[in-house]
GUKOLZA-99096 format. One record per residue: residue number from 1; residue in one letter; x, y, z of N, C-alpha, C, CB in turn. Coordinates in pm, whole numbers. Glycine has a CB too. Layout:
<sites>
(NUM; a; (X; Y; Z); (X; Y; Z); (X; Y; Z); (X; Y; Z))
...
</sites>
This chain:
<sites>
(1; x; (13199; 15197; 25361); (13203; 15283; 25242); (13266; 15209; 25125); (13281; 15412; 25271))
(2; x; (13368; 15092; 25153); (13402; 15045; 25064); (13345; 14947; 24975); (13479; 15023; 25097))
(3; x; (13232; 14919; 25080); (13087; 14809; 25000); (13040; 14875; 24950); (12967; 14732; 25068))
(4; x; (12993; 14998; 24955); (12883; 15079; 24901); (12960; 15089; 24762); (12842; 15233; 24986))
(5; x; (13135; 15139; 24747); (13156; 15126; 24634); (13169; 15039; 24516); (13209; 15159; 24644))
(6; x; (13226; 14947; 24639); (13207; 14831; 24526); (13128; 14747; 24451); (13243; 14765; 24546))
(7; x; (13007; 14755; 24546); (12873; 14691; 24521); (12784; 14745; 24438); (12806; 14677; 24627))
(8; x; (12791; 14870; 24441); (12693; 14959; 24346); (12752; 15037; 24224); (12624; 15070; 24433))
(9; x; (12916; 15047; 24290); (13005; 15143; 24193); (12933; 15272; 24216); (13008; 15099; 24019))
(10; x; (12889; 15296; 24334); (12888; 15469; 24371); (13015; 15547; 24361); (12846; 15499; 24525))
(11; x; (12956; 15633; 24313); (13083; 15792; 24324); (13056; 15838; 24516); (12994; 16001; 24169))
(12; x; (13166; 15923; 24497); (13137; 15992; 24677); (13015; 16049; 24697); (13239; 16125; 24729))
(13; x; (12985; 16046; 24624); (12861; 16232; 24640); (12748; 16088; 24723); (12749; 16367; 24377))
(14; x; (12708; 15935; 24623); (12617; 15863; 24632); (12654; 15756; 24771); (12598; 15803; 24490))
(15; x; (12754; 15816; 24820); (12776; 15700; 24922); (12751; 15753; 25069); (12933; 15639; 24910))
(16; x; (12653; 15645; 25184); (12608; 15686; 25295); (12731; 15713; 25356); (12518; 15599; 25361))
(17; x; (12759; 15824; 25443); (12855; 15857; 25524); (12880; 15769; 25630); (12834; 15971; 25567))
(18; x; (13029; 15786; 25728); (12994; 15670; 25806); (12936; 15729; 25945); (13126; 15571; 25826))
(19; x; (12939; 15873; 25951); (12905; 15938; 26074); (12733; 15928; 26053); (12979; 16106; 26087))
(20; x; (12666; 15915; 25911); (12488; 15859; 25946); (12527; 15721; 25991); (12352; 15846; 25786))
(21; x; (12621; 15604; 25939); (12607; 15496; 26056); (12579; 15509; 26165); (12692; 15439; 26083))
(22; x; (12689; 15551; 26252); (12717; 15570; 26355); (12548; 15647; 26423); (12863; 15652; 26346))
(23; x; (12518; 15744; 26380); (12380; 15805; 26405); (12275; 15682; 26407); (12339; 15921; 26282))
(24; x; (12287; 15618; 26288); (12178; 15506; 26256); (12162; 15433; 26368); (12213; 15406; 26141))
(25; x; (12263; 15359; 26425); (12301; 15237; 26529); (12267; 15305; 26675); (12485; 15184; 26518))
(26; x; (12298; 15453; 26700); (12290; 15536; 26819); (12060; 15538; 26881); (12381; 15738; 26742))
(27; x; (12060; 15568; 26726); (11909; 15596; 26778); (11767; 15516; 26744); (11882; 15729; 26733))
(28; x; (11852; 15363; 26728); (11739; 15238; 26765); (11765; 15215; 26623); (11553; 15269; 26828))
(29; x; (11811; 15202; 26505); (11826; 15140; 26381); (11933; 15042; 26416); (11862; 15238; 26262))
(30; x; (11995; 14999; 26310); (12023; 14896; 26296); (12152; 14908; 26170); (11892; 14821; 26276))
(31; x; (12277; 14871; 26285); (12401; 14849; 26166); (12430; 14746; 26191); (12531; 14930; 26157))
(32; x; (12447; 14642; 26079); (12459; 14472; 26096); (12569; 14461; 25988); (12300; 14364; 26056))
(33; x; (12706; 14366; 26028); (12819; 14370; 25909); (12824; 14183; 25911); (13009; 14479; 25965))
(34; x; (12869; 14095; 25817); (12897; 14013; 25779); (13041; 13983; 25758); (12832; 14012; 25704))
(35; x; (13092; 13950; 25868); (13227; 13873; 25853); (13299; 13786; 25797); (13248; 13839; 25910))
(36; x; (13374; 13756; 25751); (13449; 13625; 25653); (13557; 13590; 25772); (13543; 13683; 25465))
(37; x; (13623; 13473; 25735); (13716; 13406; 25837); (13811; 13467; 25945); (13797; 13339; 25766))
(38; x; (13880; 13529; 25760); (13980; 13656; 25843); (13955; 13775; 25928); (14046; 13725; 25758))
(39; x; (13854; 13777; 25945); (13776; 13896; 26034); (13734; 14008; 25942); (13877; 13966; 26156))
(40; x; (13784; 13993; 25840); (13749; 14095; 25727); (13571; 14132; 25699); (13818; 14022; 25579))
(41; x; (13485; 14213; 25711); (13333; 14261; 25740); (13334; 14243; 25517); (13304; 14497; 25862))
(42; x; (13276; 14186; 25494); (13224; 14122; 25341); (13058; 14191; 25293); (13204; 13916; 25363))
(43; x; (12968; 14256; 25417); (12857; 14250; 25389); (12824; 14356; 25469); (12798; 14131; 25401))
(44; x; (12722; 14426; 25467); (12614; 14477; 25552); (12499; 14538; 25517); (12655; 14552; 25624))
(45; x; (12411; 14552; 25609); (12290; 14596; 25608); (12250; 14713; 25739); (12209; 14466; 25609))
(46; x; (12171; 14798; 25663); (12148; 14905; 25816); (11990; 14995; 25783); (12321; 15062; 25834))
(47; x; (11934; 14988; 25897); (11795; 15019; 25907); (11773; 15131; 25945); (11728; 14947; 25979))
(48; x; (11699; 15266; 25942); (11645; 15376; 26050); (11483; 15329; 26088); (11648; 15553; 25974))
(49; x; (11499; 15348; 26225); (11408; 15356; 26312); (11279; 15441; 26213); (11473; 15433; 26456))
(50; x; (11135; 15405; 26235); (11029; 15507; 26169); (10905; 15469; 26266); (10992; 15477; 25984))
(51; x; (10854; 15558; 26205); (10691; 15595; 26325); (10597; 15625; 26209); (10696; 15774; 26466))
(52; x; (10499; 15546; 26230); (10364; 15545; 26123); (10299; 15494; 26180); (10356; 15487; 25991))
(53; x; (10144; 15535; 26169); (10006; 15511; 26216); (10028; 15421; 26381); (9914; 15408; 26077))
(54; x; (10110; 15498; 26458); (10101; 15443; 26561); (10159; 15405; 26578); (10048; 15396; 26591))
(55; x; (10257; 15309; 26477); (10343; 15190; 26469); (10459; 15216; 26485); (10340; 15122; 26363))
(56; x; (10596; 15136; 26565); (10700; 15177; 26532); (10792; 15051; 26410); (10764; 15213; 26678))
(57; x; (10872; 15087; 26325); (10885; 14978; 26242); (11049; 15042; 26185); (10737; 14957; 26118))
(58; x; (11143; 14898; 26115); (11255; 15010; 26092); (11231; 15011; 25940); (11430; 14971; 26144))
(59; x; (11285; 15075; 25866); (11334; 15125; 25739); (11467; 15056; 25696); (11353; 15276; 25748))
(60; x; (11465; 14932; 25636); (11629; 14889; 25582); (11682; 14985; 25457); (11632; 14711; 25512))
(61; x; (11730; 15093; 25466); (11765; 15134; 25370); (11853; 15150; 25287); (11748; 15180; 25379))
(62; x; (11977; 15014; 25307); (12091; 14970; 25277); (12147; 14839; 25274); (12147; 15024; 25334))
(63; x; (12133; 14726; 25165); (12231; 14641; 25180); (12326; 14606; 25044); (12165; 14527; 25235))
(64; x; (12461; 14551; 25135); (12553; 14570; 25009); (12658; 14445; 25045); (12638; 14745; 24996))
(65; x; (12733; 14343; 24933); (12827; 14253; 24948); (12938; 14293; 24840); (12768; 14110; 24934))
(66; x; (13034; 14255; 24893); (13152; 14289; 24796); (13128; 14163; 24694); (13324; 14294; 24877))
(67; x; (13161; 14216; 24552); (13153; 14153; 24431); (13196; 14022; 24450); (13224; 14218; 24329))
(68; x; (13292; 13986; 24534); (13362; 13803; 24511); (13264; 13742; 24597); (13554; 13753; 24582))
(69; x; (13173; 13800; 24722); (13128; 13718; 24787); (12964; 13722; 24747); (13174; 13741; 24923))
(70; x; (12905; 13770; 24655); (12783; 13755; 24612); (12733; 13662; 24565); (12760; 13817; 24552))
(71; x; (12655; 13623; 24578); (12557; 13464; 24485); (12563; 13371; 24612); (12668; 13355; 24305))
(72; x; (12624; 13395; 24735); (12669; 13306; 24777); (12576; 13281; 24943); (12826; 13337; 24766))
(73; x; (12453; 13385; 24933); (12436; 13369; 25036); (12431; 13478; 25174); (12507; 13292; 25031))
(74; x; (12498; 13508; 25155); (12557; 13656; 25248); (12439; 13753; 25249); (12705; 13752; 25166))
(75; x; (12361; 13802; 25195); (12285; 13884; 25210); (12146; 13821; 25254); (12290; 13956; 25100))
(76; x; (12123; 13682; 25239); (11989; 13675; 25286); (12022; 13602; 25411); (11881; 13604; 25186))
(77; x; (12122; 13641; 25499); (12165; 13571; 25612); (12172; 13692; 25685); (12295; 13480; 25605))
(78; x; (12178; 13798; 25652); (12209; 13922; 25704); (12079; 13977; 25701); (12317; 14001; 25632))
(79; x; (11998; 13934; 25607); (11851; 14010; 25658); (11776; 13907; 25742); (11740; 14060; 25520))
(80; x; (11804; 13781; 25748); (11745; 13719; 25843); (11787; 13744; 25965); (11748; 13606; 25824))
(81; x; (11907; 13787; 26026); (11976; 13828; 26151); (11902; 13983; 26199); (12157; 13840; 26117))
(82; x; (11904; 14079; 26017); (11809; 14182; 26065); (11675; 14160; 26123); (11788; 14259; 25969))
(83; x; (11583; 14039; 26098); (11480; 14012; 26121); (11486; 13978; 26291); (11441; 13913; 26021))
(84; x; (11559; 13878; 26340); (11613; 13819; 26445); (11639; 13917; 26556); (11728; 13752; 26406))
(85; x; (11697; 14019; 26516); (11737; 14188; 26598); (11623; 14244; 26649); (11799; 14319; 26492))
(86; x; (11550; 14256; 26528); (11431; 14317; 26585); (11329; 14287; 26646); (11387; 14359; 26529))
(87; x; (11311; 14119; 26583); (11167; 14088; 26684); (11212; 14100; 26824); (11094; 13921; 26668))
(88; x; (11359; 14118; 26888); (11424; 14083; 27005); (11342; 14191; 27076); (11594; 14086; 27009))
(89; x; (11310; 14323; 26995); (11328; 14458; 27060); (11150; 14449; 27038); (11449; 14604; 26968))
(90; x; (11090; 14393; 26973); (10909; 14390; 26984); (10859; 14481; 26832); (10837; 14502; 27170))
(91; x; (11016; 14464; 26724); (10935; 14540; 26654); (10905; 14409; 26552); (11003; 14689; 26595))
(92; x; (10798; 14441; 26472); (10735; 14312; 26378); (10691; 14376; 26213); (10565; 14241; 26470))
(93; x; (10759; 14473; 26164); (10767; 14511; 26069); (10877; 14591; 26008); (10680; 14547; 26068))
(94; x; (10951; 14540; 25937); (11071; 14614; 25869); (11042; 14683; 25730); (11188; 14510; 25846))
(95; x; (11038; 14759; 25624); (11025; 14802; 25517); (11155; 14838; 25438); (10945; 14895; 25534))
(96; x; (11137; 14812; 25293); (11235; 14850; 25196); (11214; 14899; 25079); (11299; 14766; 25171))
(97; x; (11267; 14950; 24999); (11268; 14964; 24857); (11304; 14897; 24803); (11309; 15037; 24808))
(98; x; (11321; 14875; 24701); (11418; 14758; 24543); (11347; 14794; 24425); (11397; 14540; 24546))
(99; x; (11463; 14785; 24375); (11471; 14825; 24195); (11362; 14674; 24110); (11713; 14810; 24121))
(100; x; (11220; 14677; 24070); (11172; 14600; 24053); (11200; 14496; 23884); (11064; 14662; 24093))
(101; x; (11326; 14588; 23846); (11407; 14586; 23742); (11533; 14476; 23774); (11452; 14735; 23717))
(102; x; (11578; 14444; 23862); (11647; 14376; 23937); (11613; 14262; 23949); (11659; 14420; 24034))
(103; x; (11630; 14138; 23905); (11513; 14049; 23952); (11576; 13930; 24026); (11419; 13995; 23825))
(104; x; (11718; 13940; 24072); (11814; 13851; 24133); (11738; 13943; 24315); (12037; 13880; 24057))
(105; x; (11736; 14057; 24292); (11684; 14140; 24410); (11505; 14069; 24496); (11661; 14322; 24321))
(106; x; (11418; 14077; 24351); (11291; 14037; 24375); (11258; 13916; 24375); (11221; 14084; 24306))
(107; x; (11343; 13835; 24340); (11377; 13667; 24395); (11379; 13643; 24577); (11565; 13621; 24332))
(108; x; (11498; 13714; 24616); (11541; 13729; 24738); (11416; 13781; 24852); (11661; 13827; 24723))
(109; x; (11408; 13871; 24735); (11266; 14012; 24873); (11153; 13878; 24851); (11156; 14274; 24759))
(110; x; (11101; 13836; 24773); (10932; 13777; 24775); (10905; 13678; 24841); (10872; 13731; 24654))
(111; x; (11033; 13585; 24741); (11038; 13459; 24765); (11072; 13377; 24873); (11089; 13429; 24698))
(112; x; (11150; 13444; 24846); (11247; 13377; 24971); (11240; 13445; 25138); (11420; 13401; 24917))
(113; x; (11240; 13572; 25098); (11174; 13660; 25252); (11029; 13657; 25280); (11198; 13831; 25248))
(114; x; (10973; 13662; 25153); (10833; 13667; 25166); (10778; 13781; 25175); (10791; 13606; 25260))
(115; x; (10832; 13872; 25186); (10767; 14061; 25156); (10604; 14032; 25050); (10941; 14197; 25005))
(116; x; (10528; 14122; 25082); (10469; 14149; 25013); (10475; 14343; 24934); (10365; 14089; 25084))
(117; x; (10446; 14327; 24868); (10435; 14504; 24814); (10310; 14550; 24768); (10530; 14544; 24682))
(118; x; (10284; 14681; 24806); (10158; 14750; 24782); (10190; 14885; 24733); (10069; 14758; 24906))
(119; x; (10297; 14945; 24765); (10330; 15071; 24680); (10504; 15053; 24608); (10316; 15224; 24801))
(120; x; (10440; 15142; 24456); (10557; 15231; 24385); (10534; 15335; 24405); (10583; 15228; 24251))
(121; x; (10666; 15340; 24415); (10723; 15509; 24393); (10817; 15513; 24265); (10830; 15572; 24542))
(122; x; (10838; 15669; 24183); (10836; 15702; 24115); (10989; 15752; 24115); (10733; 15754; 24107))
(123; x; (11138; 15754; 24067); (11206; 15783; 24043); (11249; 15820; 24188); (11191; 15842; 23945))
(124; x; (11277; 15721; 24301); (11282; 15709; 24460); (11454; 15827; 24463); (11302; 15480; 24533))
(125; x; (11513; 15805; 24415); (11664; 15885; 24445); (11696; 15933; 24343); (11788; 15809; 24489))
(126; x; (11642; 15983; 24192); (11667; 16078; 24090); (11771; 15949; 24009); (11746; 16251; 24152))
(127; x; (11840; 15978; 23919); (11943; 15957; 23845); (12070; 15915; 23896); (11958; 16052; 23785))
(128; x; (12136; 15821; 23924); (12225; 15802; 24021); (12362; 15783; 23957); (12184; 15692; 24105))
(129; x; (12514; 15758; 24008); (12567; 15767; 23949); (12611; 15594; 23911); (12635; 15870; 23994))
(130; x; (12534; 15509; 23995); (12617; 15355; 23984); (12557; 15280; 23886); (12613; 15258; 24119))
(131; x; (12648; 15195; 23755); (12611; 15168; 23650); (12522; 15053; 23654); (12710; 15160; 23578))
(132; x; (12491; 15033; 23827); (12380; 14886; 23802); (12262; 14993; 23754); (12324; 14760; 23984))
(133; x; (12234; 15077; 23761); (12106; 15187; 23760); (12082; 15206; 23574); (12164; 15378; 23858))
(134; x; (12192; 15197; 23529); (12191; 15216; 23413); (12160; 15366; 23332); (12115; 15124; 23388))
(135; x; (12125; 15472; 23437); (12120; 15590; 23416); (11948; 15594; 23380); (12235; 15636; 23306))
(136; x; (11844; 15488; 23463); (11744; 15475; 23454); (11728; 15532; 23560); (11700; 15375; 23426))
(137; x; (11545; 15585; 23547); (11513; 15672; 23676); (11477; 15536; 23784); (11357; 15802; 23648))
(138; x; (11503; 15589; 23921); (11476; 15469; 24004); (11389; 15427; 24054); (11521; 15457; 24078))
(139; x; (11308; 15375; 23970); (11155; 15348; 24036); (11204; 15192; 24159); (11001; 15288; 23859))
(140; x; (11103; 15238; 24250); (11104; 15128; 24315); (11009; 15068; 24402); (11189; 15135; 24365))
(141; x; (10984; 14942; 24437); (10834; 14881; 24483); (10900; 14886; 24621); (10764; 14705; 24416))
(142; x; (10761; 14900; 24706); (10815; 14886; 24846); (10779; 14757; 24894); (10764; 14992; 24942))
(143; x; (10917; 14698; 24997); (10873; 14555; 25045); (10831; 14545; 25195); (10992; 14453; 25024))
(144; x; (10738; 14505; 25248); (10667; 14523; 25346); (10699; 14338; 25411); (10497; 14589; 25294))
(145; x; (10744; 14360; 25557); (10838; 14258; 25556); (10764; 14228; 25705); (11020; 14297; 25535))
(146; x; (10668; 14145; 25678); (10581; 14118; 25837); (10655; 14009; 25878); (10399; 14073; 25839))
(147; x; (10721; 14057; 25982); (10852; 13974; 26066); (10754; 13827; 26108); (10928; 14086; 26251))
(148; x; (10666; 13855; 26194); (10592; 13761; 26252); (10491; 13699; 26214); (10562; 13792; 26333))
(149; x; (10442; 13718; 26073); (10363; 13625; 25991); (10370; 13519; 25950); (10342; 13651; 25915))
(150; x; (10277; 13410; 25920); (10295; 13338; 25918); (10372; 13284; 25782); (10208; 13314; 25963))
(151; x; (10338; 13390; 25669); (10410; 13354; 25537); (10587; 13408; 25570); (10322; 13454; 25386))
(152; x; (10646; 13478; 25668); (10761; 13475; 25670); (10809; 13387; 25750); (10801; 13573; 25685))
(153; x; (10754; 13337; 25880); (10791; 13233; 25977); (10779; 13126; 25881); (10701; 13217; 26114))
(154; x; (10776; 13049; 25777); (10783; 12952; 25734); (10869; 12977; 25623); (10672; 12900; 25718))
(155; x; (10901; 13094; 25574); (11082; 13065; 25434); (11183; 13105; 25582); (11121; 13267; 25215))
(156; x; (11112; 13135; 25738); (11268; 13134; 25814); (11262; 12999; 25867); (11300; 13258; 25951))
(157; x; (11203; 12887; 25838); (11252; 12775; 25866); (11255; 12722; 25763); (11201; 12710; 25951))
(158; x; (11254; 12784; 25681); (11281; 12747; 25519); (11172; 12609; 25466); (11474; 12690; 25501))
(159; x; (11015; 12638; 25481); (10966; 12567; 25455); (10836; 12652; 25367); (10958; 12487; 25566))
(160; x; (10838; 12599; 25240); (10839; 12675; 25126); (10651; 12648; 25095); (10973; 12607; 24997))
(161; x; (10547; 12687; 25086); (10440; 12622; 25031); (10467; 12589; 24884); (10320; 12703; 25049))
(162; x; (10392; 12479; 24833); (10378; 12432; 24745); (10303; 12490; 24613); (10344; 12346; 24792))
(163; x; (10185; 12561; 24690); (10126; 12628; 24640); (10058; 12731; 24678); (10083; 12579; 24600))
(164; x; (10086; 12888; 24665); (10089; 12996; 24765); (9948; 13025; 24784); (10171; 13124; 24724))
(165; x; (9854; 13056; 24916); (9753; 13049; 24941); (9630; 13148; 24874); (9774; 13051; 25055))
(166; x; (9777; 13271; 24866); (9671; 13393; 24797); (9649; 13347; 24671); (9731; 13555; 24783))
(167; x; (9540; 13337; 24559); (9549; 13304; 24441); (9615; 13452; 24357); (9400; 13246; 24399))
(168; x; (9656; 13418; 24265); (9673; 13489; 24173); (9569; 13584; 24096); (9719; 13415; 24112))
(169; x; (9565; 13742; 24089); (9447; 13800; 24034); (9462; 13822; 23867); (9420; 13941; 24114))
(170; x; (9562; 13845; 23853); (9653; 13889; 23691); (9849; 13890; 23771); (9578; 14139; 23606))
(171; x; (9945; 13921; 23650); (10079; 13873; 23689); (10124; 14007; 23592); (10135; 13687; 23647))
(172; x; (10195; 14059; 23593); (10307; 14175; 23488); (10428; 14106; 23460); (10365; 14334; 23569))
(173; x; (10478; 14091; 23323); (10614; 14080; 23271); (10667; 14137; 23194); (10641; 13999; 23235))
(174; x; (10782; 14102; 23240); (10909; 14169; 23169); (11007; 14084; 23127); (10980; 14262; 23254))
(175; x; (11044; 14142; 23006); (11201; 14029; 22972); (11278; 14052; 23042); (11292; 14033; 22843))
(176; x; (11298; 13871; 23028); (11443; 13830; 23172); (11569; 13879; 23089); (11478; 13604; 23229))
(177; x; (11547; 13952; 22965); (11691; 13978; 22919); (11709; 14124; 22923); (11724; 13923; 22770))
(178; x; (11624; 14248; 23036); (11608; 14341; 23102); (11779; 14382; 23131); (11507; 14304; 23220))
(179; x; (11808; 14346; 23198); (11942; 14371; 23228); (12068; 14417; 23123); (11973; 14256; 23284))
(180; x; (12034; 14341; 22999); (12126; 14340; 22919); (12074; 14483; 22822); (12140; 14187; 22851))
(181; x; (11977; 14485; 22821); (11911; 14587; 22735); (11932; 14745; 22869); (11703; 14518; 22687))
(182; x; (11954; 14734; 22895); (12036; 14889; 23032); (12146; 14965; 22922); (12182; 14795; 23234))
(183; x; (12220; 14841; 22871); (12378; 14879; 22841); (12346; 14863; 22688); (12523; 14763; 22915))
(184; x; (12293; 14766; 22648); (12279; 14754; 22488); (12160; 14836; 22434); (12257; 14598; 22441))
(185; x; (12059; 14872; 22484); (11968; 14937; 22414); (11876; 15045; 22546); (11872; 14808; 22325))
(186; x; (11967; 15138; 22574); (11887; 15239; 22700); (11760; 15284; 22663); (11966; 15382; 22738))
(187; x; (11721; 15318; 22510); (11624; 15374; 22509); (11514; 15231; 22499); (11634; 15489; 22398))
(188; x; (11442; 15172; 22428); (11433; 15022; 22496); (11392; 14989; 22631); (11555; 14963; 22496))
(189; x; (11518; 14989; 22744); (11486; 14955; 22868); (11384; 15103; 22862); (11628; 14929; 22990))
(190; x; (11415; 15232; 22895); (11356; 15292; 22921); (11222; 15274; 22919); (11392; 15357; 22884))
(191; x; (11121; 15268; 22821); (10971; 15215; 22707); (10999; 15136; 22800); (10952; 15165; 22515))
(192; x; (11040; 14997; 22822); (10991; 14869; 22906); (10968; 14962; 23036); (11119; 14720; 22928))
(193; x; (11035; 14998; 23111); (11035; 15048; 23237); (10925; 15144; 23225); (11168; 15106; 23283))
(194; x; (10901; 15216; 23187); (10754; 15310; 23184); (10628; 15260; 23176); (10744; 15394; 23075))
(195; x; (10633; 15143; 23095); (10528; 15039; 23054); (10513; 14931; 23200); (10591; 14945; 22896))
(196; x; (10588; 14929; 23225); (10570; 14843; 23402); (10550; 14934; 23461); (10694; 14760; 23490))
(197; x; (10607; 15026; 23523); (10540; 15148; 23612); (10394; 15206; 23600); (10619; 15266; 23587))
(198; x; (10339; 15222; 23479); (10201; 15211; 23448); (10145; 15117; 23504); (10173; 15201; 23328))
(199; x; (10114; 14986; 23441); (10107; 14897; 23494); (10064; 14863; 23646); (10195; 14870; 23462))
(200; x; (10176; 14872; 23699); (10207; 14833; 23838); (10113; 14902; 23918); (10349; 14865; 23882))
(201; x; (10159; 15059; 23890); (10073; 15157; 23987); (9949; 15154; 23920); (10127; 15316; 24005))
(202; x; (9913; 15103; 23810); (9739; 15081; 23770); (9700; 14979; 23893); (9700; 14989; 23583))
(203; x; (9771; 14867; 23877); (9697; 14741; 23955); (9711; 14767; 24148); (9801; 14566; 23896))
(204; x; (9812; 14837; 24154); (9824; 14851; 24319); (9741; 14953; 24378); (9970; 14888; 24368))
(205; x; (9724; 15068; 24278); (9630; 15170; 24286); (9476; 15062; 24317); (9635; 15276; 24121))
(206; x; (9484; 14965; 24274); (9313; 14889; 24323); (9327; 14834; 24410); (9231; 14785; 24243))
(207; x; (9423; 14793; 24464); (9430; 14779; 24615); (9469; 14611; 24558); (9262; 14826; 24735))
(208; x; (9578; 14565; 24473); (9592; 14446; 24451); (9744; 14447; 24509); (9557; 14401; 24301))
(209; x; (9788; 14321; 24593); (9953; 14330; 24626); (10045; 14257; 24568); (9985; 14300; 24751))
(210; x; (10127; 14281; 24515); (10239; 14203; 24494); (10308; 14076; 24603); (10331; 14307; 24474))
(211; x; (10236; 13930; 24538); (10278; 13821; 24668); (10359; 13767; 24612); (10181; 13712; 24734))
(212; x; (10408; 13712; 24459); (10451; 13610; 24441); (10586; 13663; 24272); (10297; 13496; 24428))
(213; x; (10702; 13623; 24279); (10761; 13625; 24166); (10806; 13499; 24101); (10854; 13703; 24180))
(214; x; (10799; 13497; 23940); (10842; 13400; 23902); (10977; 13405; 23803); (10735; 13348; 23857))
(215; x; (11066; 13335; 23784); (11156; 13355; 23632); (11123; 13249; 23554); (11330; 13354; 23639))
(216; x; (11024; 13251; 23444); (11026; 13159; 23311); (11102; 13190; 23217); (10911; 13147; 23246))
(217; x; (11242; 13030; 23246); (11310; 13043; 23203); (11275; 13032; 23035); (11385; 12981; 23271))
(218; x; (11174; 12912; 23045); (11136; 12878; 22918); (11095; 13012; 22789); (11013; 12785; 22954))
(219; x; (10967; 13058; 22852); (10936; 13174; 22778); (11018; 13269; 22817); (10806; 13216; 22787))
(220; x; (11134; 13320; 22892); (11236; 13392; 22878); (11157; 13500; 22966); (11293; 13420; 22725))
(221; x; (11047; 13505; 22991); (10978; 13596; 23098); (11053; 13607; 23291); (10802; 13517; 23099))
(222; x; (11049; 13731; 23308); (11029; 13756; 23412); (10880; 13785; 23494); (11102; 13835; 23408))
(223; x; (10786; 13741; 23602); (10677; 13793; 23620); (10621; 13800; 23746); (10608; 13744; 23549))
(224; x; (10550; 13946; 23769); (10506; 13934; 23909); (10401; 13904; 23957); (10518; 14018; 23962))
(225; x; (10341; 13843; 24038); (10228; 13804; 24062); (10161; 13887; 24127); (10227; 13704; 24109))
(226; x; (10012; 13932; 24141); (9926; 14007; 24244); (9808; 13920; 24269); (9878; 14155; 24193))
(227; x; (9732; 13973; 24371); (9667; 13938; 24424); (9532; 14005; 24487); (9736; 13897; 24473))
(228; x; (9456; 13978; 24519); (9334; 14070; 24587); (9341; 14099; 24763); (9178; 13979; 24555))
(229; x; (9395; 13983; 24791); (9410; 13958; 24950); (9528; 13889; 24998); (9298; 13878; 25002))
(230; x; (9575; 13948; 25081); (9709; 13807; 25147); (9635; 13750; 25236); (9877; 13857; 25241))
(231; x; (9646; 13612; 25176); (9573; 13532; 25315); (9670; 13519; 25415); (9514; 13373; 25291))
(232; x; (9778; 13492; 25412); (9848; 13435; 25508); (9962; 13518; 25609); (9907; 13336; 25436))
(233; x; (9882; 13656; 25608); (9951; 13747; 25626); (9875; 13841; 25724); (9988; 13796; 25506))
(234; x; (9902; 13839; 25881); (9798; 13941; 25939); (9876; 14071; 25927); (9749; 13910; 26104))
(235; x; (9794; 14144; 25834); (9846; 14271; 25843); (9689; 14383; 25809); (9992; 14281; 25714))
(236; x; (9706; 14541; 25791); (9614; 14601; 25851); (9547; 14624; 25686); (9666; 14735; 25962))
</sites>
C-alpha cells in the first residue's frame, strides 16, 4: 500500500487493499515484490487469473516502484519474473492496460516486452485522484503480452531486431512534451488526448495493431506504429 502511494500518489479510496492481495495470490494470480539489499520489498506487480474464449490467461493489473528506485530497472525485471511464473504453470498470455499518454510506460510495454495492442478503452477507471493522471480521463490501450512468441522470446534474451518484421501501415503522434502540458496547459492536453483516442480507435477499429513505438527526439515527436498483421507473433 505504501507503493501504491508513493508511486501514483493515490488517496485511500484509489489504493488496492491488501486483503484483494492476499485473495489475488490465493486463487492462481500472481503477487510478485522486488527486494533491495536490506530486505526492504522496493517494487511489485500482481495479476488476476481470467477466462476468455476458452483460454485461461492472467490480467496484470498492478505495477508500482518507489520513487528513488525508478529508472533503474526494477520494473522490467519484475515483469519478466511475471512472465517466468507463468509459463511455469502453462499459461502463455498475460494482459494489461497503460496510459498511452505515458510514454516512459509504452517504451517498456512494446519495446522492450514486446506487447502488441489491439484495443482502447475509453476512460478505463473514471477520474482518479493521483496527479500522474493529471485529472485526465483514463484512456487506456490494452497490452497483449504473448509469453511464448517469438517477438517476446527474443527482447527476453534481449536480442532486439534490427528491423521489425511487421511493416509499418501509418504511425499516430503526439508531443513528447505531453507530460508537461497535464500541469501547464490541462485544457490542451485534454484536445491532444481526444484527438489520439479518435484516432487510435479509428485505426484499431480496422483491425490494424499497435507493434512498434518510437521517441523522435529530433522532431520532438512521440509515435506509435501500426500495422496490418503481426508476423512474428502466433496469435488468434
Amino acid at each position: 500500500m505504501e507503493i501504491q502511494k508513493k508511486a501514483w500518489g493515490f488517496a485511500d479510496e484509489d489504493v488496492l487493499p491488501v486483503r484483494m492481495l492476499q485473495v489475488c495470490a490465493r486463487i492462481g494470480g500472481q503477487v510478485l515484490g522486488a527486494r533491495f539489499q536490506d530486505g526492504r520489498v522496493i517494487g511489485f506487480v500482481n495479476a488476476f487469473p481470467g477466462y476468455r474464449e476458452g483460454q485461461v490467461y492472467l490480467h496484470s493489473h498492478m505495477m508500482g516502484v518507489l520513487p528513488e528506485f525508478q529508472n533503474l530497472g526494477v520494473g522490467r525485471r519484475l515483469k519478466w519474473e511475471q512472465r517466468r511464473e507463468a509459463l511455469t504453470r502453462g499459461i502463455r498470455l498475460i494482459e494489461w492496460t497503460f496510459d498511452p499518454l505515458e510514454f516512459r510506460n509504452a517504451r517498456l510495454n512494446i519495446e522492450l516486452l514486446g506487447v502488441i495492442c489491439r484495443k482502447y478503452l475509453v476512460n478505463t477507471y473514471g477520474i482518479t485522484s493521483s496527479p500522474l493522471h493529471g485529472g485526465l480521463p483514463t484512456d487506456r490501450l490494452v497490452a497483449e503480452w504473448h509469453l511464448d512468441s517469438p517477438r517476446v522470446r527474443s527482447r527476453s534474451e534481449q536480442i532486439f531486431p534490427g528491423e521489425d518484421p511487421s511493416p509499418t501501415v501509418t504511425a499516430v503522434d503526439l508531443p513528447i512534451y505531453f507530460g508537461n502540458l497535464k500541469s501547464e496547459d490541462p485544457t490542451s492536453a485534454l484536445q491532444i488526448q481526444l484527438e489520439f483516442r479518435e484516432r487510435m480507435m479509428t485505426l484499431l477499429s480496422q483491425g490494424l495493431s499497435v507493434v512498434r513505438f518510437e521517441l523522435d527526439r529530433v522532431g520532438r515527436r512521440a509515435r506509435y506504429h501500426l500495422c496490418s498483421r503481426v508476423t512474428d507473433l502466433a496469435m488468434p
